[in-house]
N, C-alpha and C positions, 0 to 999 in steps of 0.2 A: 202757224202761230195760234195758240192760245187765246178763245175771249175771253178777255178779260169780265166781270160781273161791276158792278158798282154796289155800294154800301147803301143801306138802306136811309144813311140820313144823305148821302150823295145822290140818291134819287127824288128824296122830296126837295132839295134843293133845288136839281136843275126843273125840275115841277114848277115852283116855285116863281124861276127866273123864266122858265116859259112862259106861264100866264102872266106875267107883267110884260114881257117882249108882247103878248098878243095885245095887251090893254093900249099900250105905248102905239103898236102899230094900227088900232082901232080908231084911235083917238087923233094920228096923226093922218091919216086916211079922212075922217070925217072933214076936219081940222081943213085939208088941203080942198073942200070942194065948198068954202063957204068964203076962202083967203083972194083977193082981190089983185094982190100983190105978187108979179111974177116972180121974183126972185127969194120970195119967202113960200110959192107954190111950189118953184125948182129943190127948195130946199129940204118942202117936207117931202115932195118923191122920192128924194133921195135919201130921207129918212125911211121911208116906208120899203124902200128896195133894201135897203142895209138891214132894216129888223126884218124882212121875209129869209133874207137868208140867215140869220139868228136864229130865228126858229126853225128852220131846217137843220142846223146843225142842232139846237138839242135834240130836237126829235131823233136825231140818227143817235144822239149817246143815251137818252132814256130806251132805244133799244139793251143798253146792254145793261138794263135793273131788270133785279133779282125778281123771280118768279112770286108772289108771294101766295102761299094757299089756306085758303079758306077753312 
């Protein structure tokens, strides 16, 4: 099968949506070791687990943008 390429404004999108998944899981990370409250600590782990693999899955589709040359 065919790779497929992504469009160049489909690349800075998922760019985009990446650094905010990494702000999100920065901030919920920080967020989880100052929280007192166990069921709102369980909660943001489980934030933090859910956007690590977010970012792995864009990471794998900004594999498939376009080469761009200098």
């Amino acid at each position: 099968m065919e790779k497929s390429n992504l469009a160049l404004n489909e690349t800075m999108q998922i760019h985009e949506l990446l650094n905010l998944k990494t702000v999100c899981m920065t901030s919920s990370k920080l967020t989880e070791g100052v929280v007192f409250d166990q069921d709102l600590k369980k909660l943001l782990e489980t934030c933090v687990q859910s956007t690590m693999t977010d970012i792995k899955e864009l990471q794998e589709l900004l594999q498939m943008a376009p080469e761009i040359k200098v």
